[in-house]
N, C-alpha and C positions, 0 to 999 in steps of 0.2 A: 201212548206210551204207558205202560205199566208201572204202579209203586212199586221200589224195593222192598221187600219184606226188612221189617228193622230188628237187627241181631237180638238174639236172646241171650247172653252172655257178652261178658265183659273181652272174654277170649274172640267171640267172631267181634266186635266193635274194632280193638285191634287189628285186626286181618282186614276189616273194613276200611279203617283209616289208613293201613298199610296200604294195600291196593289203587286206593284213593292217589297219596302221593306218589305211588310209581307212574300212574296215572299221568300226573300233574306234572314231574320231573319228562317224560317222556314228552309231554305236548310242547311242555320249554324249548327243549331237544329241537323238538322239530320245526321251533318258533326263529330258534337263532339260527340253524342252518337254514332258511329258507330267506331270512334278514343279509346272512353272509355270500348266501346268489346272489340274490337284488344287486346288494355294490360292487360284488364283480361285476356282475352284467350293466351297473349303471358305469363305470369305469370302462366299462370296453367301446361304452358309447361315445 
């Protein structure tokens, strides 16, 4: 796997950490709905 190049401004650093958190907010996302299958499916058992 390749280093990210690390921003040259303060401007990409923002867009970087931006990114970052949609990132992170997105895997949550997909952490609690994958959490909220399970107990259905452990309830259905």
């Amino acid at each position: 796997m390749m280093k990210k190049q690390i921003p040259d401004s303060i401007e990409a650093c923002d867009a970087e950490i931006e990114q970052t958190e949609q990132k992170i907010r997105q895997l949550e996302n997909q952490s609690k709905m994958i959490d909220r299958r399970l107990a259905i499916e452990k309830r259905q058992e």
